[in-house]
Kinemage of the C-alpha trace (Angstrom):
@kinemage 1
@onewidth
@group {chain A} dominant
@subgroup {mainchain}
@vectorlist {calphas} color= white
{ca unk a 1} P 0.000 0.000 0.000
{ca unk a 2} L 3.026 2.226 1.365
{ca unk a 3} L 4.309 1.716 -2.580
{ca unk a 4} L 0.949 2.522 -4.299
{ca unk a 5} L 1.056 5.770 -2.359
{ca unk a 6} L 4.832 7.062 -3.152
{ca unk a 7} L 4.217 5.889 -7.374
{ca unk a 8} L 0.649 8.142 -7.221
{ca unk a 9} L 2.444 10.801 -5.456
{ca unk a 10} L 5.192 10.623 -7.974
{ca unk a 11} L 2.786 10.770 -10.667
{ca unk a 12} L 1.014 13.479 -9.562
{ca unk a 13} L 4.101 15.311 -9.143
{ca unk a 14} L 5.764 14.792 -13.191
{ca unk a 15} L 2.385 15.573 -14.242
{ca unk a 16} L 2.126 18.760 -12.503
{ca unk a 17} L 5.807 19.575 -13.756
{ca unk a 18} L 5.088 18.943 -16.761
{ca unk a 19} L 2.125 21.697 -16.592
{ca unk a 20} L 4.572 24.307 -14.829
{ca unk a 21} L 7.420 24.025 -17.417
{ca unk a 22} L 5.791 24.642 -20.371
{ca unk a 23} L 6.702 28.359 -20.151
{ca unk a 24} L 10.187 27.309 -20.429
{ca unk a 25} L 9.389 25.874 -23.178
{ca unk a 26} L 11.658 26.944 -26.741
{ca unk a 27} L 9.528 28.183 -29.680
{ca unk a 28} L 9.742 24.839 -31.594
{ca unk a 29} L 8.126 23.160 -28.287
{ca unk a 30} L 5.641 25.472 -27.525
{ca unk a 31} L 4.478 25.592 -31.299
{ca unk a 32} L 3.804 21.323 -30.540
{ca unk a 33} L 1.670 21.685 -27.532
{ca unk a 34} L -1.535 19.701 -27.786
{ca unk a 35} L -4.912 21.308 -27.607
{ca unk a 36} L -4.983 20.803 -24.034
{ca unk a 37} L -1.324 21.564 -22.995
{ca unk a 38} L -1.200 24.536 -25.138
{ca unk a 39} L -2.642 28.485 -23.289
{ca unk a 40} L -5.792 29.505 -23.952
{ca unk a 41} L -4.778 31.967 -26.564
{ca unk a 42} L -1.796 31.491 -29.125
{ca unk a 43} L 1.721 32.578 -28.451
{ca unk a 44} L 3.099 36.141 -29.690
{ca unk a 45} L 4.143 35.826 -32.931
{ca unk a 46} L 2.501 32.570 -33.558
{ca unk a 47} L 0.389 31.797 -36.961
{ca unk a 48} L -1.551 29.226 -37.617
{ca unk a 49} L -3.565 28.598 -40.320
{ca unk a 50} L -6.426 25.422 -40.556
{ca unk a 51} L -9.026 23.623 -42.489
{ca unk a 52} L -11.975 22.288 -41.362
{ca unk a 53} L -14.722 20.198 -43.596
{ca unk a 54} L -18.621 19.487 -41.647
{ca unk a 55} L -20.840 17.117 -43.260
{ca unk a 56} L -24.166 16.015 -42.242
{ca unk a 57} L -26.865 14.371 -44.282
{ca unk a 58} L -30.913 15.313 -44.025
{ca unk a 59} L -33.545 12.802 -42.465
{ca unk a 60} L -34.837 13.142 -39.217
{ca unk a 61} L -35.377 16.409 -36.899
{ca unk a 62} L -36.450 17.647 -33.696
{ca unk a 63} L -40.334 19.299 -34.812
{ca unk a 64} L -41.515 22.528 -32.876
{ca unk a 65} L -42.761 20.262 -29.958
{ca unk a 66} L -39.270 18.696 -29.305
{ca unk a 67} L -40.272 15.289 -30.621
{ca unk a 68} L -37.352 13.481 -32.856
{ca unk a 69} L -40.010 12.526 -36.007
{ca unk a 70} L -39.155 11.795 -39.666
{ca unk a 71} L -42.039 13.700 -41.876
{ca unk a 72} L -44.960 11.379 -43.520
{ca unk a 73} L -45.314 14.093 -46.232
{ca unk a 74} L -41.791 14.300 -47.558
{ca unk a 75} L -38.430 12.894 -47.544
{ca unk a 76} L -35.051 14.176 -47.761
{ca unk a 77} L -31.794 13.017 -49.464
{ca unk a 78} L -28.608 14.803 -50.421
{ca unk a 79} L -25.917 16.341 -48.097
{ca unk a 80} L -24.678 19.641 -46.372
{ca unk a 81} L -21.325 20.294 -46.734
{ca unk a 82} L -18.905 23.205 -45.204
{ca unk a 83} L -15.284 23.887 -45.946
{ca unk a 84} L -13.711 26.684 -43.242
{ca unk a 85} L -10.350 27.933 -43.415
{ca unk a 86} L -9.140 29.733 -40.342
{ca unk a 87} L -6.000 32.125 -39.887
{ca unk a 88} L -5.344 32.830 -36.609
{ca unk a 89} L -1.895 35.091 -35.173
{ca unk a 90} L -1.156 35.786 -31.533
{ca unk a 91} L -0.574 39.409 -31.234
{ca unk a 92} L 1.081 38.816 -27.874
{ca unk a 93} L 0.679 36.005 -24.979
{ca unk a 94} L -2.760 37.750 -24.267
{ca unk a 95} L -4.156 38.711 -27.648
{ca unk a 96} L -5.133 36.431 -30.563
{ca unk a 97} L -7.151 37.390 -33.945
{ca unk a 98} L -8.610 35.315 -35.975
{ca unk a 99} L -10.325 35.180 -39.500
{ca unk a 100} L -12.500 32.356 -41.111
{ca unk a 101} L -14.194 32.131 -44.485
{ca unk a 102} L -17.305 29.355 -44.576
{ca unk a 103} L -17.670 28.068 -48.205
{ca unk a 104} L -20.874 26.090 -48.618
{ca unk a 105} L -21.734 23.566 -50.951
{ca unk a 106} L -25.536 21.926 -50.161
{ca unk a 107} L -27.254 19.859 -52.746
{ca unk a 108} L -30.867 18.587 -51.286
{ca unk a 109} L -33.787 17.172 -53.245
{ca unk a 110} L -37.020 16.643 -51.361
{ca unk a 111} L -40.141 14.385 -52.012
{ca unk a 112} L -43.485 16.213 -51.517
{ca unk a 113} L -46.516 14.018 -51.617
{ca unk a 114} L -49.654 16.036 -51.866
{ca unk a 115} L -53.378 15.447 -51.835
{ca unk a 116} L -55.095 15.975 -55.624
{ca unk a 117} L -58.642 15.282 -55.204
{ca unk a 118} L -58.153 11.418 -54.678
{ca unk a 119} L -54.674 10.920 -55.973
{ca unk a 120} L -51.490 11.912 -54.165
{ca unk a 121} L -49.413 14.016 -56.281
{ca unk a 122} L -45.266 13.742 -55.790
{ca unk a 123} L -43.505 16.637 -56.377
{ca unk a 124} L -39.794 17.226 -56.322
{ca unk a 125} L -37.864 19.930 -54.910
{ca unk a 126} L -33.946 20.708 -55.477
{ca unk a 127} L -32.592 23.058 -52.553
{ca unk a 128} L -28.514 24.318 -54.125
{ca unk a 129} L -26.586 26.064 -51.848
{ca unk a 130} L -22.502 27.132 -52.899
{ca unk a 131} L -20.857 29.369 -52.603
{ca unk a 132} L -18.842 31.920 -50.263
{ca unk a 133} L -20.717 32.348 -46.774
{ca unk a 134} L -20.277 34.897 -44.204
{ca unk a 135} L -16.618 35.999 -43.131
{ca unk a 136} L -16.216 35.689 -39.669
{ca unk a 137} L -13.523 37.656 -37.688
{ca unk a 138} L -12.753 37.969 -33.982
{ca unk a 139} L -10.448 39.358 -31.443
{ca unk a 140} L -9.643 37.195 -28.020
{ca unk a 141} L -7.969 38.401 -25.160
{ca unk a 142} L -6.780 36.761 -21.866
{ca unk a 143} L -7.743 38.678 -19.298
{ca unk a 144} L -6.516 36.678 -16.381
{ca unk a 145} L -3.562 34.497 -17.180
{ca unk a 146} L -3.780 31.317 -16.255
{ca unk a 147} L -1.797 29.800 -13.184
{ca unk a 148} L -1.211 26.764 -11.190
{ca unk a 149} L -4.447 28.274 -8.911
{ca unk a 150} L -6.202 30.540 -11.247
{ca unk a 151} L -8.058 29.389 -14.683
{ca unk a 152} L -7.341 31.615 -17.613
{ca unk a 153} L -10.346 33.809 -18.036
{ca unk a 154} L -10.563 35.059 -22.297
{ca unk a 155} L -12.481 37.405 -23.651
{ca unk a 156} L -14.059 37.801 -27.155
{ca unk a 157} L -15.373 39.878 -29.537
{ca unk a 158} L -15.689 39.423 -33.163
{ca unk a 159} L -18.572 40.035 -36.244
{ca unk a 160} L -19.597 38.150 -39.360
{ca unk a 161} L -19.325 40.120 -42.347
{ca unk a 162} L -22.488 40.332 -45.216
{ca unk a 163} L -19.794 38.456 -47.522
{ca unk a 164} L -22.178 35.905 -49.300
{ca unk a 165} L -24.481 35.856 -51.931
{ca unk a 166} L -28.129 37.035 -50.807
{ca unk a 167} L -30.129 35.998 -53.914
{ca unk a 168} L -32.122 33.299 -53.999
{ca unk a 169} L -33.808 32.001 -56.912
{ca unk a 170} L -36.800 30.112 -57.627
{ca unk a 171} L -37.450 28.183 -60.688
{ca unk a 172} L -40.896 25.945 -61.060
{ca unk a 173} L -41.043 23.149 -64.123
{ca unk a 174} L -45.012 24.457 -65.609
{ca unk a 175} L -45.352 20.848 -66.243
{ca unk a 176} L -44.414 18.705 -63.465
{ca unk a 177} L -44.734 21.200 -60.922
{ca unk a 178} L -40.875 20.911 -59.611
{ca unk a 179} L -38.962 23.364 -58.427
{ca unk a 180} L -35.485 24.239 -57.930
{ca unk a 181} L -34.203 26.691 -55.044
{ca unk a 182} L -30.566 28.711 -55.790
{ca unk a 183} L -30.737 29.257 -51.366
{ca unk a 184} L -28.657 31.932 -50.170
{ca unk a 185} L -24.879 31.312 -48.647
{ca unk a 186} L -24.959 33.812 -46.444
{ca unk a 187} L -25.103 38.073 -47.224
{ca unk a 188} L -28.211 38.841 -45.505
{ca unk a 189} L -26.911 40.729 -42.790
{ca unk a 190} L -24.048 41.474 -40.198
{ca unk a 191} L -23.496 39.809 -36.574
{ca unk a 192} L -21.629 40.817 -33.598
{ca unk a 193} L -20.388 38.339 -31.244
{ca unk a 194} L -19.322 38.352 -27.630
{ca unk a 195} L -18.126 35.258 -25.562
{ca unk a 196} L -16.919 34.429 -22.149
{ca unk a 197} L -14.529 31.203 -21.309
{ca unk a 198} L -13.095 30.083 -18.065
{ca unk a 199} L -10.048 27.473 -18.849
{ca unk a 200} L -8.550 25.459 -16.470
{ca unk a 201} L -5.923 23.162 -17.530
{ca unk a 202} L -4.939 20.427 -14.516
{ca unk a 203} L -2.614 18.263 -16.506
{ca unk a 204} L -3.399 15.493 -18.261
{ca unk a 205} L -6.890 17.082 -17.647
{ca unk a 206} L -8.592 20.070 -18.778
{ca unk a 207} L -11.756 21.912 -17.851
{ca unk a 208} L -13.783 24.452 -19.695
{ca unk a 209} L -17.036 26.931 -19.890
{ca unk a 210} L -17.886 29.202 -22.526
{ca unk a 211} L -20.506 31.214 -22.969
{ca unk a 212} L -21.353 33.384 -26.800
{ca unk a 213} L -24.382 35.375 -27.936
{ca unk a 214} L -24.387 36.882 -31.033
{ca unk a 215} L -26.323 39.899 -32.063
{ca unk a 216} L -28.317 39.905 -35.146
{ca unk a 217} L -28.635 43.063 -37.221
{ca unk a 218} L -31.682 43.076 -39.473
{ca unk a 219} L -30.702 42.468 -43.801
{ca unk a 220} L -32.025 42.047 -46.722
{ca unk a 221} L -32.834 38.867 -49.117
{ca unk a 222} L -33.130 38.974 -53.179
{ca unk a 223} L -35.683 36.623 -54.332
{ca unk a 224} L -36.597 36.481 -57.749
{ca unk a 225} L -34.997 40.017 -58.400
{ca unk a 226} L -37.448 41.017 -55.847
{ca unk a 227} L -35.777 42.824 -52.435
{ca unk a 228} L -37.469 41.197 -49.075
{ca unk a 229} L -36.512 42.958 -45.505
{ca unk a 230} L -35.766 40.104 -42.628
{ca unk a 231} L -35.390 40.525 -39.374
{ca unk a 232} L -31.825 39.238 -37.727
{ca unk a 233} L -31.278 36.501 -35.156
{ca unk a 234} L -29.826 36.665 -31.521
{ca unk a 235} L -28.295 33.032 -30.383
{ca unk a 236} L -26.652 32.327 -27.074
{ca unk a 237} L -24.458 29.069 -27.295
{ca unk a 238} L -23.438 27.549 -23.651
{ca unk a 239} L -20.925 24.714 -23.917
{ca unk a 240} L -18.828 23.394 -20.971
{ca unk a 241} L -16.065 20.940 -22.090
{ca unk a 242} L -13.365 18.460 -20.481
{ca unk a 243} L -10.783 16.692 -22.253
{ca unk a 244} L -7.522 14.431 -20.828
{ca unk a 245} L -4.630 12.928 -22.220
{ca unk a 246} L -4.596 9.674 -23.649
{ca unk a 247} L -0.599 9.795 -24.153
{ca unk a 248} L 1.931 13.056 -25.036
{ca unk a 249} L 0.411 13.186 -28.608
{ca unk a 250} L -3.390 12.471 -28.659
{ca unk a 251} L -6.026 13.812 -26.834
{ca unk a 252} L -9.929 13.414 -26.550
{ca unk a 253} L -12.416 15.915 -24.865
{ca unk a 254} L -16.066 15.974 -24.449
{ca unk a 255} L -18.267 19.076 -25.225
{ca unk a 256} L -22.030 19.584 -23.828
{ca unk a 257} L -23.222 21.726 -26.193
{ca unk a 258} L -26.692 23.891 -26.064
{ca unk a 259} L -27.660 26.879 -28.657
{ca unk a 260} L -30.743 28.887 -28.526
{ca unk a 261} L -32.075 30.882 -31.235
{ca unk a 262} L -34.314 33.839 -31.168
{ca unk a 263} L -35.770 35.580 -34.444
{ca unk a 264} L -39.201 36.441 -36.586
{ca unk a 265} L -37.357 35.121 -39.259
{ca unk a 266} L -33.686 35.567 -40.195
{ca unk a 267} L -35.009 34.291 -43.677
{ca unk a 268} L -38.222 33.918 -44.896
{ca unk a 269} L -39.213 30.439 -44.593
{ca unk a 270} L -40.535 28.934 -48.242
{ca unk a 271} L -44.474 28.291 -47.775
{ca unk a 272} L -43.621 25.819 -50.774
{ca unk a 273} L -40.896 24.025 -49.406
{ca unk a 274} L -41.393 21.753 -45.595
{ca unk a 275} L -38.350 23.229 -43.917
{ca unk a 276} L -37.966 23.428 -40.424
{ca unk a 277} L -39.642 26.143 -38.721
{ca unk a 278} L -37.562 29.160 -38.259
{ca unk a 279} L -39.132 31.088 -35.840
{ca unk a 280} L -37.358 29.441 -33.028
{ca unk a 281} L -34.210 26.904 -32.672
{ca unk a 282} L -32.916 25.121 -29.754
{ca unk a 283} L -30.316 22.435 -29.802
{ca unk a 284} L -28.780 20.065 -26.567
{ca unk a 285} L -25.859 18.190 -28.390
{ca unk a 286} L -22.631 15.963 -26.874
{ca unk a 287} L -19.559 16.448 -28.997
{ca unk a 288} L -16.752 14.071 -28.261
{ca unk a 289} L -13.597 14.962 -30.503
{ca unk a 290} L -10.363 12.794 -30.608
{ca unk a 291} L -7.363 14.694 -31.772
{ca unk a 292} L -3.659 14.296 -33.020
{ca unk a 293} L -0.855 16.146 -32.481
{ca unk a 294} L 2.131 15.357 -35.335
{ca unk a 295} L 4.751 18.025 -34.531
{ca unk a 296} L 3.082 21.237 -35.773
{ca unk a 297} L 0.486 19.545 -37.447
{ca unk a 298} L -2.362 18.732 -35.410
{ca unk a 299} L -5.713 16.873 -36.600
{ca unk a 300} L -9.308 16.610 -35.378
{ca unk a 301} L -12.108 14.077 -35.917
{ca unk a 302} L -15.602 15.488 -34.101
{ca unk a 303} L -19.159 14.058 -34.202
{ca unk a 304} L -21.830 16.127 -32.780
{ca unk a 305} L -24.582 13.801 -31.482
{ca unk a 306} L -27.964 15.420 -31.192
{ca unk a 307} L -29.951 15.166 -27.761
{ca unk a 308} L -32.956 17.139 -27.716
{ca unk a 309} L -34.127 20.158 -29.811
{ca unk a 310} L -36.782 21.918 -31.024
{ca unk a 311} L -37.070 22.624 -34.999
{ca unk a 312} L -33.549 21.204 -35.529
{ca unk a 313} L -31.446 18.261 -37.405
{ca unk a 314} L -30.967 15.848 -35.078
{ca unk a 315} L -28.789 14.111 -37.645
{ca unk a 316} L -25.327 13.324 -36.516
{ca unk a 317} L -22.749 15.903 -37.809
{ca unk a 318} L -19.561 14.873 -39.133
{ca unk a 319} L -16.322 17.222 -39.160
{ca unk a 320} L -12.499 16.804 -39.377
{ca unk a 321} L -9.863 19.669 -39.627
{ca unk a 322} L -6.326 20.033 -39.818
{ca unk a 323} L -4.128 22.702 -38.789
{ca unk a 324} L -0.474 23.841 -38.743
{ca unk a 325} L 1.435 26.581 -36.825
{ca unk a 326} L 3.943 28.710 -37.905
């Protein structure tokens, strides 16, 4: 027992070393931390640049009422699909900017079934979506340092920029009554965004909370060469996350996520077309991600695993990314 004792204590002791030296740390070194080794913000004079796809497919979804139904009345198939690349630059041990462009690329068709005196009438419905989405650019800064009794306490404030395409175009087969929907990437209007996160790294553990809301300012849509005002959104995203160390190089963390969304209608919702409800969003998720640190290079794999909702996916969502710093 005497020996169980002294090998924890030892443990316990390299581990916390390991946590107190990484200010000594040369540049190389430092630019290898993991995820969870590494401060909350980057390094000054650090870049980094990344690449992240998200994929999820359509099919079943959280209705107004918070039940997890597939539709009677229509079917989905196709994909959504996001590239985001991220450059990010530590302005000193405290500050960090970053910049992300979203490129979109959603192909959808639906299957309407519809009542026609005593037949049922199917109707198809192709939903495109590509293009360059909204830029997104943000400013963090550490105000408390972390310490070996104090979690590091960031910061942020950031917008997303009107950068995507706005117009959305309808086009409707006379004949066969299918349409085809050019959706909007993005463009409609502006967002400011303001988080909070409390970081506490006890290694080979780490503990998180963040909190974001984002302000939506009201836009515009073109539909059909036709200009429509719309209302903006305010969301406030919770998330509280804890990861450990498997060995010195790969790391997994767990992420409770919940996101609230607040709006008339960000953009009009198609009277044609069975989407979701946009009126109102809410979304309880777990997010496990396993990462990989090669050197510089680190990589991500992340599922986000729906829990409960209200007029949301509850699809799984895929995403990997891979990023290098300079």
């Amino acid at each position: 027992m005497k020996r169980i004792i002294i090998l924890f204590c030892f443990t316990a002791m390299v581990n916390l070393c390991k946590a107190q030296v990484a200010e000594g740390l040369t540049p190389l070194q430092r630019k290898q931390l993991t995820v969870l080794a590494e401060p909350a913000t980057l390094y000054k004079g650090f870049f980094r640049l990344g690449y992240d796809i998200k994929y999820s497919r359509p099919g079943r979804s959280f209705d107004r009422n918070g039940v997890n139904q597939t539709p009677e009345d229509f079917s989905y198939t196709g994909n959504y699909v996001e590239h985001l690349f991220t450059a990010s630059y530590g302005i000193n041990d405290r500050i960090q900017i970053t910049a992300s462009l979203p490129i979109t690329n959603d192909n959808l068709r639906a299957e309407v079934k519809s009542q026609a005196g005593t037949q049922v009438v199917d109707t198809e419905i192709k939903i495109v979506s590509k293009g360059i989405a909204d830029l997104r650019a943000d400013i963090q800064f550490q105000v408390i340092k972390e310490t070996k009794q104090v979690p590091a306490v960031v910061f942020g404030f950031g917008a997303w920029l009107p950068t995507g395409n706005n117009k959305r175009s309808i086009q409707t087969d006379p004949v066969t009554s299918d349409t085809k929907y050019e959706e909007i990437t993005g463009g409609v209007g502006s967002s400011i965004v303001t988080s909070l996160m409390v970081r506490k790294v006890m290694y080979p553990y780490l503990f998180a909370a963040e909190f974001k809301y984002f302000f939506g300012a009201d836009g515009k849509i073109i539909e059909n060469n036709t200009s429509i005002d719309v209302m903006g959104a305010n969301s406030a995203v919770w998330q509280v996350v804890s990861g450990m160390h498997l060995n010195e190089w790969i790391t997994i963390t767990g992420k409770l996520f919940y996101q609230r969304l607040s709006f008339d209608s960000d953009v009009p919702p198609n009277t044609t077309v069975p989407l979701i409800d946009n009126s109102k969003k809410e979304l309880l998720s777990f997010d496990p991600t396993l990462t990989f640190q090669f050197g510089r290079f680190r990589s991500q794999q992340f599922i986000s695993i729906p829990i409960s909702g209200k007029n949301y996916s509850s699809e799984l969502e895929y995403s990997a990314s891979l990023v290098y710093t300079f």
